[in-house]
KETOR-233675 format. One record per residue: residue in three letters; x, y, z of N, C-alpha, C, O, CB in turn. Coordinates in steps of 0.1 Angstrom, whole numbers, plus 5000, padded with zeros to 4 digits. Glycine has a CB too. Layout:
N
ALAXYZXYZXYZXYZXYZ/...
This chain:
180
UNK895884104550897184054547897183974535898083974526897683974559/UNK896083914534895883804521896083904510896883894500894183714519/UNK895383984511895184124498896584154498897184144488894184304501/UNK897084174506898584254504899384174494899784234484899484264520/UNK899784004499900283944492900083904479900883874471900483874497/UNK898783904478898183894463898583964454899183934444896883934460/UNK898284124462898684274454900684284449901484334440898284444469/UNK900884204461902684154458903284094447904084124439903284044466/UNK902083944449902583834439902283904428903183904420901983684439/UNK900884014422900884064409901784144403902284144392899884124407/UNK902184234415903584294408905184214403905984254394903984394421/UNK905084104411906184084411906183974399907283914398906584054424/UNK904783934389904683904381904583974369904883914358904183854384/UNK904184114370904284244358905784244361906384234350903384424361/UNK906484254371908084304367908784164360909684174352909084344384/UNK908284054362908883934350908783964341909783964334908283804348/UNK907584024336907084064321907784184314907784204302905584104322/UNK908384294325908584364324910084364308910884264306908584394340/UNK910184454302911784484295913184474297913184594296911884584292/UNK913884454298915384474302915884614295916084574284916384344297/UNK916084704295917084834286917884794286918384754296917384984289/UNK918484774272920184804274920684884265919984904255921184674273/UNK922284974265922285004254922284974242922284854239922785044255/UNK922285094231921584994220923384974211924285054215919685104207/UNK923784904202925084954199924884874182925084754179926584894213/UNK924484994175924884954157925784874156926884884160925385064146/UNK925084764150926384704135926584784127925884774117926184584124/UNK927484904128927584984111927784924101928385004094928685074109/UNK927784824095927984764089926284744080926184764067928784674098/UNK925284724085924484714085923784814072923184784062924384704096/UNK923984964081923685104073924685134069925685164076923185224079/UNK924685144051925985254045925185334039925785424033927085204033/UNK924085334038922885374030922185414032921485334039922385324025/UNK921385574031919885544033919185484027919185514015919385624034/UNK918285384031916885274025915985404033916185484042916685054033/UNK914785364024913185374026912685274046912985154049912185274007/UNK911985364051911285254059910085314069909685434072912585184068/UNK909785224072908185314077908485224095908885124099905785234063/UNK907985364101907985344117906685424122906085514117909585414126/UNK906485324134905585404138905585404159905785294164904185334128/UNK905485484166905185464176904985594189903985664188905885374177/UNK905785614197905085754207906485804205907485744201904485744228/UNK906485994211907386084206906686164219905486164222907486144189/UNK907986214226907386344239908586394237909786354234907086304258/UNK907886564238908986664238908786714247907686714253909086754229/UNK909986784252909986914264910886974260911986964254910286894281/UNK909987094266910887274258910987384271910387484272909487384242/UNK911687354277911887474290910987424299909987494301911487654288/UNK911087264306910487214315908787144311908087074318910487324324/UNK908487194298906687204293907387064285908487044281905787384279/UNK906387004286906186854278904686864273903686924278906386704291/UNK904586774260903586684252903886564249904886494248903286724242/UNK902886554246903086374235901986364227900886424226902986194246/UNK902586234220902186194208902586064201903786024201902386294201/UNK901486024195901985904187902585934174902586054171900985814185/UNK903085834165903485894155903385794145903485674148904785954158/UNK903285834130903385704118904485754108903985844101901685684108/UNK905785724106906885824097907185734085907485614088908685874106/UNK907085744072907285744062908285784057908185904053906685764058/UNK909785704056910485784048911685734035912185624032911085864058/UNK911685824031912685734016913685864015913485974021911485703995/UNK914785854007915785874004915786084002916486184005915885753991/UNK914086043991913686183982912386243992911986363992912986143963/UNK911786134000910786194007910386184021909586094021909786154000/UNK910386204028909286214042907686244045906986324039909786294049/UNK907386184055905886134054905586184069905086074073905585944050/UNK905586254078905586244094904086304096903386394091906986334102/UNK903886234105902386234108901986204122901886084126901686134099/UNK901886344131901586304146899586314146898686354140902486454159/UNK899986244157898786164158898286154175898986134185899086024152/UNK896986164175896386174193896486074196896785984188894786214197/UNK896286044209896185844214895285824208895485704205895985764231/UNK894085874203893185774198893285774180892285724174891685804205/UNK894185824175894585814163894085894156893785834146894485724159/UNK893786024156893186134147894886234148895586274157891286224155/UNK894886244134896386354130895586514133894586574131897086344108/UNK896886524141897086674142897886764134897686884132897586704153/UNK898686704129899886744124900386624109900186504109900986754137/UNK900886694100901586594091902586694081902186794074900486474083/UNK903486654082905286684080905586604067905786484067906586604094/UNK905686684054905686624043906886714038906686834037904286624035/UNK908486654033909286634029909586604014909186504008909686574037/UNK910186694007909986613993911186773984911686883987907486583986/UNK911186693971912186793970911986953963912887033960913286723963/UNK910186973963909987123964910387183981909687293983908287163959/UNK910987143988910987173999910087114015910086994015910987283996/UNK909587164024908587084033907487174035907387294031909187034047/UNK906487114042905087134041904687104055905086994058904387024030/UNK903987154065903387104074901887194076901587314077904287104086/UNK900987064078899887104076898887054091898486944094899687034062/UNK898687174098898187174110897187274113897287384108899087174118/UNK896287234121895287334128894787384117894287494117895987454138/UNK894687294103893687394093894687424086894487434074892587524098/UNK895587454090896287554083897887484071898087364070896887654098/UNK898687574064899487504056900487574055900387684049899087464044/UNK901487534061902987654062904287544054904687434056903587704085/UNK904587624048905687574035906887704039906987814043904887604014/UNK908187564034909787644035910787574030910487454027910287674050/UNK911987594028912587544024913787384029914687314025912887644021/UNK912787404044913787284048913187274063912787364070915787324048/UNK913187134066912487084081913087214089912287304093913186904088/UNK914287224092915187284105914187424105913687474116917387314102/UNK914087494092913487644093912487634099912187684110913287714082/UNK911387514088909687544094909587534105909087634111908587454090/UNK910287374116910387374128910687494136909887514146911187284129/UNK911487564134912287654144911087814143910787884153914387694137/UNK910387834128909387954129908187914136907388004141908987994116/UNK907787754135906687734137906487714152905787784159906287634129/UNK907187594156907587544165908787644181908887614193907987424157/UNK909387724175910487784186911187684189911487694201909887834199/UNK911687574183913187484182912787424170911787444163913587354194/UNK913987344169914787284152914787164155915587114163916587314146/UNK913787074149913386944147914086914134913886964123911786914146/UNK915186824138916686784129916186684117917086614113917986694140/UNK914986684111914286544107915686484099916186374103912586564094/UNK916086554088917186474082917786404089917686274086917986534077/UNK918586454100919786364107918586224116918686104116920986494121/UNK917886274120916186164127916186044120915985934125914286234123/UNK916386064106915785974098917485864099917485744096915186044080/UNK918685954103919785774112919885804119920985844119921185704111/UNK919185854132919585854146918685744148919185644154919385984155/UNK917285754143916185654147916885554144916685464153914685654139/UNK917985494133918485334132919585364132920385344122918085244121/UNK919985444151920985434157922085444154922885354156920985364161/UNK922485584145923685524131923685734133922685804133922785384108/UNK924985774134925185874132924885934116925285894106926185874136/UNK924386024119923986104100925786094096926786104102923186354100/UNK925486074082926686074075927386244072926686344070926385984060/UNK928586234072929186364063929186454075929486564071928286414048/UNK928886464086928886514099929586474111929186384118927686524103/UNK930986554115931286534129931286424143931486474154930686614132/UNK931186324142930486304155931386184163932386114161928686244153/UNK930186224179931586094189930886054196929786084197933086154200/UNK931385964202930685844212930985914224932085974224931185674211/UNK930185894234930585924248930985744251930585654245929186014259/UNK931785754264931785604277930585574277930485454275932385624295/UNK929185634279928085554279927385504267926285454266927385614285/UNK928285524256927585484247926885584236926785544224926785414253/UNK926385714241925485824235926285884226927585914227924885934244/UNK925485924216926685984205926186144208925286184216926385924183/UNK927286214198927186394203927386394189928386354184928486494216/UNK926186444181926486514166925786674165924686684170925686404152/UNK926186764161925486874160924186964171923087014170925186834149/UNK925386924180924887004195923786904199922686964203924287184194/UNK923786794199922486694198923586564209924586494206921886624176/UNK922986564219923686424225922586314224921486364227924286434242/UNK922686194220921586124215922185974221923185904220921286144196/UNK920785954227921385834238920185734229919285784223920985854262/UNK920685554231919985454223919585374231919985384243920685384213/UNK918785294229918385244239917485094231916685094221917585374248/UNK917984964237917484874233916484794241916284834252918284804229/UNK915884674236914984604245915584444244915184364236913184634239/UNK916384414253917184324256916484174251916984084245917384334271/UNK914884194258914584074254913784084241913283974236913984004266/UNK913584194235912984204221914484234212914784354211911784344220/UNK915384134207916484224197916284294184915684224176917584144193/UNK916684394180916384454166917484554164918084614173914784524163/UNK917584524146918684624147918384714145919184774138919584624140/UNK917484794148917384934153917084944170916684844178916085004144/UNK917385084174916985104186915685114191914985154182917385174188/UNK914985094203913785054209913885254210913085334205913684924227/UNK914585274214914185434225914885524221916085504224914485434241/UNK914685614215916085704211915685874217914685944213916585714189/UNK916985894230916386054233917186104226917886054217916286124247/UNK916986244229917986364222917686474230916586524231917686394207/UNK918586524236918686654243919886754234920786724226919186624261/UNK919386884240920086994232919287084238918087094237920186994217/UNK920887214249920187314256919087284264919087194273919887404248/UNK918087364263916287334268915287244263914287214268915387444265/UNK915687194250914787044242915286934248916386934253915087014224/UNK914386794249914386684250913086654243911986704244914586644263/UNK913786524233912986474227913186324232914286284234913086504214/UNK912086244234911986104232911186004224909986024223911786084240/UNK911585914219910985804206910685724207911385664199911685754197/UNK910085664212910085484211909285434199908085474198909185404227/UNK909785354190909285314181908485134184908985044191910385334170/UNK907685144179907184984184906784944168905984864170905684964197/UNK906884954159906684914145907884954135908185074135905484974140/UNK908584874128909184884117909284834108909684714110909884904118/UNK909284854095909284814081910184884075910384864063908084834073/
């Protein structure tokens, strides 16, 4: 019984510690612009029920992107280089070039990793010059992408902690824990 309560009181001290979610909700005000900024943290996809993961280090500016997945113990598998001869991803040895994230993603990969619009969804801010609406909960809907935000109540920042994105059979999720 002594164990039991012990094993109690520890949990019920990890859930003190524990995060609050809430939704996350831009000052637009904030972003009129794209700026440069470097993030880094985990990314899981699922594609027709199949999931992975991965950590991630993204680099990006206005003219360039830098994306770079990475194992838990930090050796790249992958890195996603953006720039304006077009993009580059360089994996498994190998080096496949095209004219734009959405293509390489969709030949390489079998779905369309949106990096452009990524680079303001990640700071919770609808891509500019595109369509878009808020649902009652908060999630925005831009280009067949419903994209829910997600903050960390007792950590504030003006970007979002968590950003998913579903569309059809894809779900992506983000959590960034570093930004510059």
């Amino acid at each position: 019984m002594r164990r039991f309560l012990l094993v109690l009181a520890a949990l019920a001290a990890l859930a003190g510690c524990a995060s609050r979610e809430t939704v996350f909700r831009p000052d637009m005000a904030l972003v009129t612009a794209d700026a440069p900024f470097q993030t880094s943290g985990r990314l899981s996809v699922k594609v027709d029920g199949k999931g992975q993961m991965a950590n991630f280090d993204w680099h990006h500016s206005p003219l360039r992107d830098e994306l770079s997945v990475n194992t838990p113990i930090g050796s790249t598998v992958a890195r996603l280089t953006r720039d304006a001869s077009g993009v580059t991803l360089d994996a498994d040895g190998k080096t496949w070039r095209a004219p734009d994230v959405e293509a390489l993603t969709e030949a390489r990969l079998g779905f369309t990793l949106p990096l452009g619009n990524l680079a303001w969804w990640i700071r919770g801010r609808p891509a500019p010059g595109e369509p878009a609406a808020y649902d009652a909960d908060g999630s925005l809907e831009q280009q067949g992408w419903r994209i829910r935000f997600t903050s960390d109540a007792d950590h504030p920042s003006p970007y979002p902690k968590r950003v998913d994105l579903d569309r059809d059979n894809l779900s992506i999720r983000i959590v960034t824990d570093h930004w510059q």
